[in-house]
C-alpha positions as CSV (number, residue, x, y, z in Angstrom):
1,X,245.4,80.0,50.2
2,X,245.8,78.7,54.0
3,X,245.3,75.1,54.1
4,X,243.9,73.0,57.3
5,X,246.1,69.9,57.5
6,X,245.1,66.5,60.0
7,X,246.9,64.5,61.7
8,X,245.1,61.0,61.3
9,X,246.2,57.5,63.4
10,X,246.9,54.8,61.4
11,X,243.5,53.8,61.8
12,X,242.4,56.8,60.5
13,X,240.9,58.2,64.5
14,X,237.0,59.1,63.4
15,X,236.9,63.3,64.1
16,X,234.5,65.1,63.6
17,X,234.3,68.7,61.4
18,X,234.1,70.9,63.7
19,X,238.1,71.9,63.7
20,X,238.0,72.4,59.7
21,X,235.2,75.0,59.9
22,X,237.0,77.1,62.0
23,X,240.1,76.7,59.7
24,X,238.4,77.8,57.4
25,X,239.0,81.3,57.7
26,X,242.2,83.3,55.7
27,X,244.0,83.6,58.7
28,X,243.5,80.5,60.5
29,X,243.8,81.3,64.3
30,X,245.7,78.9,66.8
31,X,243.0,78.6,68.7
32,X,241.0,77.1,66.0
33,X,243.4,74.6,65.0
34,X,243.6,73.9,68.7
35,X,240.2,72.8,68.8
36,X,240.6,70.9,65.7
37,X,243.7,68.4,67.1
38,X,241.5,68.3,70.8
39,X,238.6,66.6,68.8
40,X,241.1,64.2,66.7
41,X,242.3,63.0,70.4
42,X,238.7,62.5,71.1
43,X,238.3,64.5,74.3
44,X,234.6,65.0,75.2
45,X,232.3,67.3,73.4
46,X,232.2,70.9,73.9
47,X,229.3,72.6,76.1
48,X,226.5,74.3,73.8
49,X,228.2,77.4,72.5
50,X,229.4,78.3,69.2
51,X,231.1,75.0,67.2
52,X,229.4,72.8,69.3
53,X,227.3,71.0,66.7
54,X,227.5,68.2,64.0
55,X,225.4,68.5,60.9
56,X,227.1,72.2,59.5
57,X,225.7,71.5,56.5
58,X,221.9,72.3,58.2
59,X,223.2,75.8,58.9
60,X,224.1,76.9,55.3
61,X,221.2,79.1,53.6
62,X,219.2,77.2,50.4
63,X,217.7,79.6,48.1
64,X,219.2,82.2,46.4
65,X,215.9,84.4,46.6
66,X,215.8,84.2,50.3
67,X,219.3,84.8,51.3
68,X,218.9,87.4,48.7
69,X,216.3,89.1,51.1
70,X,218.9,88.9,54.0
71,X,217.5,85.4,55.2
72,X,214.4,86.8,56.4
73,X,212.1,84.3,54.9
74,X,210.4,82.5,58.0
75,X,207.1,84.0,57.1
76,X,207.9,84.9,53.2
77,X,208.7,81.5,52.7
78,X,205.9,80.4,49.6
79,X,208.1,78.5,47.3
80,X,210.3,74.7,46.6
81,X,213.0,76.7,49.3
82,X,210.3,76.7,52.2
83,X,211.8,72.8,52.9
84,X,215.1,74.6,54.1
85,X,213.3,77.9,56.0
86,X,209.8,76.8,56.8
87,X,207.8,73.2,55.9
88,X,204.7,75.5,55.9
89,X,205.6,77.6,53.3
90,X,205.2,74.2,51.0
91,X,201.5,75.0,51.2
92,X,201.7,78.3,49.4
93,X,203.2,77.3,46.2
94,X,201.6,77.4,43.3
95,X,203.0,75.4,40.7
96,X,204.8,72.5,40.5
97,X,208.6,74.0,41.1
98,X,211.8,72.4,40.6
99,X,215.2,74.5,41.8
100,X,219.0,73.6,41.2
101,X,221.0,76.0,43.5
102,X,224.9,76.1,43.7
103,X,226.8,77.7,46.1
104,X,230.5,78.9,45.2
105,X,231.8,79.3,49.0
106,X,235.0,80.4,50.4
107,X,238.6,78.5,50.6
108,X,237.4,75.7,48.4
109,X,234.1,74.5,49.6
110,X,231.4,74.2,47.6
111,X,227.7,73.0,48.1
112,X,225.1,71.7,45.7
113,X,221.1,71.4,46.3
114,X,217.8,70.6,44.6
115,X,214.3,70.7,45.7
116,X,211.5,69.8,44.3
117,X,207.7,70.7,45.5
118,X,204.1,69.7,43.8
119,X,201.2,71.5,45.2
120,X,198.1,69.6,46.5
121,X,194.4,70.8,46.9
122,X,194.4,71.5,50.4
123,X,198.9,71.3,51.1
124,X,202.3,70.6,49.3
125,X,204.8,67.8,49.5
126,X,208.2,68.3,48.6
127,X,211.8,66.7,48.4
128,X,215.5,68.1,48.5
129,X,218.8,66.9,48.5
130,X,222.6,69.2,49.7
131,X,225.6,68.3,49.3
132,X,228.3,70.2,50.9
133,X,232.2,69.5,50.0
134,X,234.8,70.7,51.9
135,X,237.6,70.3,49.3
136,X,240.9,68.4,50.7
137,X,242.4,68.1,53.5
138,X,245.9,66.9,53.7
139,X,246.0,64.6,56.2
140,X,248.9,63.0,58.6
141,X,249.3,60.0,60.7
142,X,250.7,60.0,64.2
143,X,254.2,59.9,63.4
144,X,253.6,63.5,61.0
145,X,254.2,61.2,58.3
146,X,252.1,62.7,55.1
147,X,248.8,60.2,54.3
148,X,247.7,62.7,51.1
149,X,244.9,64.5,51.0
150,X,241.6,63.2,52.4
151,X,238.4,63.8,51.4
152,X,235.1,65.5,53.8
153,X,232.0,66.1,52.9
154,X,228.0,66.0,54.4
155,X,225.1,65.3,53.0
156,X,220.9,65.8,53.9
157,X,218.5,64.1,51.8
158,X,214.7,65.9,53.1
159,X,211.2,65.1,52.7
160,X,208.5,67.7,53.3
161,X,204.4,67.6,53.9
162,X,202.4,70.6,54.5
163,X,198.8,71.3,55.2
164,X,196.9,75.0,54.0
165,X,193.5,76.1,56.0
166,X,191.7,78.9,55.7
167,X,193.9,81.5,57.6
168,X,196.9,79.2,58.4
169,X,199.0,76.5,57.1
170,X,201.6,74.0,58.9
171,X,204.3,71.7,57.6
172,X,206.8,68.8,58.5
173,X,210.1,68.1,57.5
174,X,212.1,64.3,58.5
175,X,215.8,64.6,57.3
176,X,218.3,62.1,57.0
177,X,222.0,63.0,57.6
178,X,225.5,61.7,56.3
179,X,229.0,63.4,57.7
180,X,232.2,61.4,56.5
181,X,235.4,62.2,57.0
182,X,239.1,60.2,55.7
183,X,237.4,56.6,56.0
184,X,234.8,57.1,58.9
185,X,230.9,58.4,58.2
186,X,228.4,59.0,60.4
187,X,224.3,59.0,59.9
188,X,221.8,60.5,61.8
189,X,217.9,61.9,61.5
190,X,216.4,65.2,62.2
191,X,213.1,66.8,61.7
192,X,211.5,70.6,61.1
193,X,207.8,71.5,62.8
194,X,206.3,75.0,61.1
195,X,203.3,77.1,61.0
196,X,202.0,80.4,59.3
197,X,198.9,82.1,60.1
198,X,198.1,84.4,57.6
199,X,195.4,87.9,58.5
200,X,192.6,88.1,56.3
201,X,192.3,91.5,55.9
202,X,194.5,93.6,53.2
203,X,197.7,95.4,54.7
204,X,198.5,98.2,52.1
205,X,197.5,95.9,49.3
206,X,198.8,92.9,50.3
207,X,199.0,89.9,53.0
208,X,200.5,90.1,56.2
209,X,201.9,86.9,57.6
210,X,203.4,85.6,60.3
211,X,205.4,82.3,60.9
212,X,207.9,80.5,63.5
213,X,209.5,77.1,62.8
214,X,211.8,74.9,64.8
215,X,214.7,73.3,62.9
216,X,217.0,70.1,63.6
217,X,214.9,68.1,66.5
218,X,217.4,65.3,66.4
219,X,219.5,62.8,68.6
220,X,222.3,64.1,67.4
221,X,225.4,62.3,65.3
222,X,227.9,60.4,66.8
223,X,231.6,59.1,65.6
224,X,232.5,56.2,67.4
225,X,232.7,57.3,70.7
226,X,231.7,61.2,70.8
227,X,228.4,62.4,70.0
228,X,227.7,66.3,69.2
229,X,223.8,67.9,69.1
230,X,222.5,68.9,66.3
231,X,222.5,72.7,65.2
232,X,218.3,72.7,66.7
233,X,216.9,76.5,65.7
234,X,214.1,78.5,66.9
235,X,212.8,81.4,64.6
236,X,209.8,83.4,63.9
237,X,209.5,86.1,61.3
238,X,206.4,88.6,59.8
239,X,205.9,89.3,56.3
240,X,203.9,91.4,54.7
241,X,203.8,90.5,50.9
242,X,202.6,91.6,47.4
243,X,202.1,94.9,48.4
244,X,202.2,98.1,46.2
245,X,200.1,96.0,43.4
246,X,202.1,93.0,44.5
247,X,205.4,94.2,43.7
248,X,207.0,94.4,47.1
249,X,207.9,92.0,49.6
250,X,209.3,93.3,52.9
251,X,210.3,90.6,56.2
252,X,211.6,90.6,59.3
253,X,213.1,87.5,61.3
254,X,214.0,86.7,65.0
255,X,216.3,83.5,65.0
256,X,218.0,81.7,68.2
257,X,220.3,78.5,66.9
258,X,221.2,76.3,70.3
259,X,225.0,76.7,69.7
260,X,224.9,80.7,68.9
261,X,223.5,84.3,70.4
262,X,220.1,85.0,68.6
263,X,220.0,86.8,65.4
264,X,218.0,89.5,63.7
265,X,217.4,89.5,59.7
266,X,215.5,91.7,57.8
267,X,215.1,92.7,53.8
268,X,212.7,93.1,51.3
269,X,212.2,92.2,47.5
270,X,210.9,94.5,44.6
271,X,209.7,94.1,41.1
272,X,210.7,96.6,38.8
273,X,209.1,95.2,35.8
274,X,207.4,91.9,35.7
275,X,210.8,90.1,34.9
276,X,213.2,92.0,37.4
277,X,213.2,91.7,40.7
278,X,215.9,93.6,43.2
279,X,216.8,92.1,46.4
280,X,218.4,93.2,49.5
281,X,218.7,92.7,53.2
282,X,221.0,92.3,56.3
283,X,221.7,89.7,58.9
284,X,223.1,90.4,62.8
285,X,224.4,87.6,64.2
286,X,227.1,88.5,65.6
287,X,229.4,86.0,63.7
288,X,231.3,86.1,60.6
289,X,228.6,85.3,58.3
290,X,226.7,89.2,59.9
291,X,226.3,91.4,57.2
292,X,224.9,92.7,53.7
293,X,222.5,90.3,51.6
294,X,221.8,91.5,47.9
295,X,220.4,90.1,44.6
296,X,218.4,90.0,41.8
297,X,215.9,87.7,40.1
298,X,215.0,87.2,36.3
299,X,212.0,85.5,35.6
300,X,210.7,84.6,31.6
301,X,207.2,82.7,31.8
302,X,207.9,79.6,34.0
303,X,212.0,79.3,34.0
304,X,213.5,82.1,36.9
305,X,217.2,82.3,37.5
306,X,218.3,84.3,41.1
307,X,221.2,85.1,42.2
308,X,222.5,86.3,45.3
309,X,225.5,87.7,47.3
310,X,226.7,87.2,51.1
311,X,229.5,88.8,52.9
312,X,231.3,86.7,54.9
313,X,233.4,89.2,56.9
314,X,237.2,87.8,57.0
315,X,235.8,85.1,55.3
316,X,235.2,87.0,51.9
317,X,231.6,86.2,50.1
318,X,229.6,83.3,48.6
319,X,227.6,83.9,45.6
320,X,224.7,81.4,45.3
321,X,223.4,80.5,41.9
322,X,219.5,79.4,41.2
323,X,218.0,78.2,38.1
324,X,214.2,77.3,38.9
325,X,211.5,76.0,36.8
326,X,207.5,76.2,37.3
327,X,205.3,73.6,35.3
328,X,202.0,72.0,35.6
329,X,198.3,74.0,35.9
330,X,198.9,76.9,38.3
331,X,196.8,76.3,41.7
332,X,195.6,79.3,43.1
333,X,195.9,80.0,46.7
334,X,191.8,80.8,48.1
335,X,191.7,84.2,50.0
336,X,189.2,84.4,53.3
337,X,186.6,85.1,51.1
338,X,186.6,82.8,48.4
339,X,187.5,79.6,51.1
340,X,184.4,81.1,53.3
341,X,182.1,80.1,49.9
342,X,184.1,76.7,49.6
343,X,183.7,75.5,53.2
344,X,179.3,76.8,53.0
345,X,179.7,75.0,49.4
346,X,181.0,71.9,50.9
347,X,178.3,71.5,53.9
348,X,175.5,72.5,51.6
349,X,176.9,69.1,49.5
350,X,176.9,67.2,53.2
351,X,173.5,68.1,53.8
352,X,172.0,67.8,50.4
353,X,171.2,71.2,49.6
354,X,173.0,70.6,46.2
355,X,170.6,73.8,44.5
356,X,172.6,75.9,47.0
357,X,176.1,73.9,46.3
358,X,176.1,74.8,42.6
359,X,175.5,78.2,43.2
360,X,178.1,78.6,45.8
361,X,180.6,76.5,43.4
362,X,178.8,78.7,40.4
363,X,180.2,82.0,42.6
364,X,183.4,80.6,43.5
365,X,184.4,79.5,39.8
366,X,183.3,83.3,38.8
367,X,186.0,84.9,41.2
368,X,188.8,82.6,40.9
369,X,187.9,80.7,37.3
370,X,191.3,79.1,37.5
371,X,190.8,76.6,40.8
372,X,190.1,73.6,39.0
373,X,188.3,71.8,41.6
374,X,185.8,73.8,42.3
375,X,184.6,73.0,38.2
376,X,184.7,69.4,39.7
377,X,183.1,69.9,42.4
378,X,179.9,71.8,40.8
379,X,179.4,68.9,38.5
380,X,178.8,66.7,40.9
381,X,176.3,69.1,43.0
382,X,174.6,69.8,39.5
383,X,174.6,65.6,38.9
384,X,173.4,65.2,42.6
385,X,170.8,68.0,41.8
386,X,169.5,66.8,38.6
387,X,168.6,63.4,40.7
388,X,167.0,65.1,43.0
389,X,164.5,66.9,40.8
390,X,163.7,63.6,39.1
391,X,162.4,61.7,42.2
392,X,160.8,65.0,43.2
393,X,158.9,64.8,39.7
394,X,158.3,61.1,39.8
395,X,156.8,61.3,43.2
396,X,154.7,63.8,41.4
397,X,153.8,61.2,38.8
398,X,156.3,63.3,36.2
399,X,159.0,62.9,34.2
400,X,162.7,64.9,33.8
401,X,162.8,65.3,30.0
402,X,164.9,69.1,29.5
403,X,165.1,68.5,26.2
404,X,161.9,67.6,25.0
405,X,158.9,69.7,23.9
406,X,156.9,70.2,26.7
407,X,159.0,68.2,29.6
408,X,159.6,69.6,32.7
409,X,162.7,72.6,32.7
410,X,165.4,72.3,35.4
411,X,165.3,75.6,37.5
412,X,167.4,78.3,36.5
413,X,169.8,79.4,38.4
414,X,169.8,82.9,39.7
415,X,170.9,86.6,39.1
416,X,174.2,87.4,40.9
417,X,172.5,90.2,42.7
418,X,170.4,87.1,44.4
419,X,173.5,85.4,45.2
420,X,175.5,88.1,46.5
421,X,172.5,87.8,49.3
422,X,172.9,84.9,49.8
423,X,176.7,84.9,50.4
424,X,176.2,88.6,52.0
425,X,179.2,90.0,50.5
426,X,179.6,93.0,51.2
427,X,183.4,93.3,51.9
428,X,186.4,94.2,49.6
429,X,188.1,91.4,47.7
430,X,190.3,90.2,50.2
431,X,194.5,90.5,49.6
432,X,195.9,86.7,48.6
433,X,198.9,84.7,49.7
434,X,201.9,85.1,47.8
435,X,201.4,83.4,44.1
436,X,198.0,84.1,43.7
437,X,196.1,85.4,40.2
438,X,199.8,85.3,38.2
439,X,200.3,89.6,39.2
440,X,202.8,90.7,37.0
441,X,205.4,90.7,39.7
442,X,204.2,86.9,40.4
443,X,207.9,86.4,42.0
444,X,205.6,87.9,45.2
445,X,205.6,84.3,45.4
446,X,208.8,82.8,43.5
């Protein structure tokens, strides 16, 4: 197996990683290690073109699922992996997730990462961490004299908020960054800015969505006296998700990093039986990472492992390995329908129409019984009501007493038939947002 070697001062000369990359490959081109000794002399940075930036680690795919579907997941993005593709996605999830992904690269390097998400009423917030070792390098000093091998790696450390409306959600990611390389290290900040708006009406069964996110806003990272940009990246993608009785995914994705030509990725997911999921997709980008994307996921109650392959070209393939685990009360994503009765719930509560809350709640528990707040909320419009009726009463010189003979009843509430009036619903049971209702193939929204 080719090795990169350095050539490091006494001093050991900050450089920064953009030469090893490139040696990465089998057959490690002159050229490449040309680059390499150019930034150990510390000439100036490279114009925006491929290799330009610092930071590879913000580059390399999280989420064996997603790479799975050939890294189309801009607008698929609905689980813990949305803090790598899209903050937005945090605001789909479900569950509280947790994910452990290792990734067995090419001519030694490896990378580790972990997320974590927990799913709020009305958003997400989530956490990760990468690590990305290079292996080692042997390294020189000036004179050719060997040093021993020397040691590279980079690290991200991520924090993620998300919001969820309606027919949209939106999401922020702030990373902090750590490149080191012999004895010098380097720190810098970065930050993500995404969005989904999801169509309320039902597209073969399911929910079409689209999505864009910009990735690695930054200053850039700088060692000692050069300073390389950050690997910033535009993308926006379409979805269209649990269709076909939520068993297929399908997505498409437009991508254009700063350093690179733009990139087209497409693939799709599909349940075979509510524990099997094939995968399969391709990415164009014109580099050596361009090509086939395949794998499958196993999923038993709330404990899913995924895997998933990547041709490298020349390179030869990665294989990513996943182990994720859902806990905690599921949270159920609204559709346009049921939010519609949440929002006319909510402002009958602000203008004290409480009668007309708690049967808005009372409708809204009856198609989705598993959205806890709503139960909270139609206590307190049924507590709000009852004192309502009793000053009414005691302004009539009567007293509240349900439970004894002869006291004044509180109203019944009314048939459904009455309701559905009220709400006017006349329209078909609107598609959800991946991880809705537990569907057999839930993994619509792994």
């Amino acid at each position: 197996m080719d090795q990169l070697t350095i050539n490091l001062p006494e001093r050991h000369l900050p450089v920064t990683l953009i030469g090893y990359i490139y040696g990465m490959t089998k057959r490690l081109l002159p050229g490449a290690v040309s680059l390499g000794l150019l930034a150990l002399l510390q000439i100036p940075s490279w114009a925006s073109g491929p290799g330009t930036t610092a930071a590879d680690i913000l580059k390399i795919p999280v989420g064996a699922r997603a790479i799975g579907m050939g890294e189309a997941y801009t607008a698929q993005a609905d689980d813990v992996s949305s803090l790598y593709w899209n903050p937005a996605g945090l605001a789909l999830m479900q569950e509280r997730q947790a994910s452990f992904m290792y990734d067995q690269g090419y001519q030694g390097m490896s990378m580790q990462n972990a997320n974590v998400g927990i799913p709020l009423e009305n958003g997400a917030i989530g956490g990760s961490l990468s690590y990305l070792n290079y292996g080692p390098i042997a390294g020189y000093d000036q004179s050719s004299n060997a040093i021993g091998n020397q040691s590279a790696y980079e690290g991200v450390a991520t924090l993620g908020a998300a919001w969820l409306g309606s027919q949209w959600s939106a999401g922020v990611n702030v990373k902090g960054i750590q490149e080191k390389l012999a004895d010098e290290k380097a720190n810098g900040a970065a930050f993500d800015l995404g969005g989904n708006l999801i169509y309320p009406k039902p597209v073969l069964g399911g929910t079409l969505r689209l999505g864009a996110v910009i990735q690695n806003l930054g200053p850039g990272i700088e060692f000692e006296q050069q300073k390389d940009p950050l690997p910033m990246d535009y993308k926006v993608g379409i979805a269209a998700v649990q269709m076909m009785e939520k068993r297929l995914n399908i997505s498409l994705d437009y991508g254009k990093p700063k350093d690179d030509d733009s990139s087209i990725s497409g693939g799709f997911e599909y349940w075979l039986v509510p524990f099997l999921a094939l995968r399969a997709g391709y990415v164009n980008n014109h580099t050596e990472g361009s090509g086939m994307r395949a794998g499958i996921g196993l999923r038993i109650r709330g404990v899913s492992f995924d895997y998933a392959y990547a041709g490298q070209g020349e390179l030869g393939m990665s294989h990513r390995y996943e182990l994720s685990f859902r806990f905690g009360e599921p949270r159920p994503i609204l559709t346009a329908e049921e939010q519609k009765i949440l929002q006319q719930a909510k402002a009958a509560m602000r203008a004290g129409r409480y009668e007309q809350a708690t049967l808005l709640f009372d409708s809204l528990i009856e198609l989705e019984p598993r959205y806890r707040p709503a139960r909270r909320y139609i206590n307190v419009a049924m507590s709000k009501l009852e004192g309502q009726q009793t000053q009414m009463l005691a302004k009539q010189g009567r007293i509240y007493q349900p439970d004894a003979e002869g006291g004044v009843k509180k109203p019944s509430l009314p048939e459904m038939d009455d309701l559905e009036s009220l709400l006017n619903l006349g329209t078909p049971h609107s598609a959800q947002a991946p991880g809705e209702k537990t569907p057999p193939a839930q993994d619509g929204g792994n």
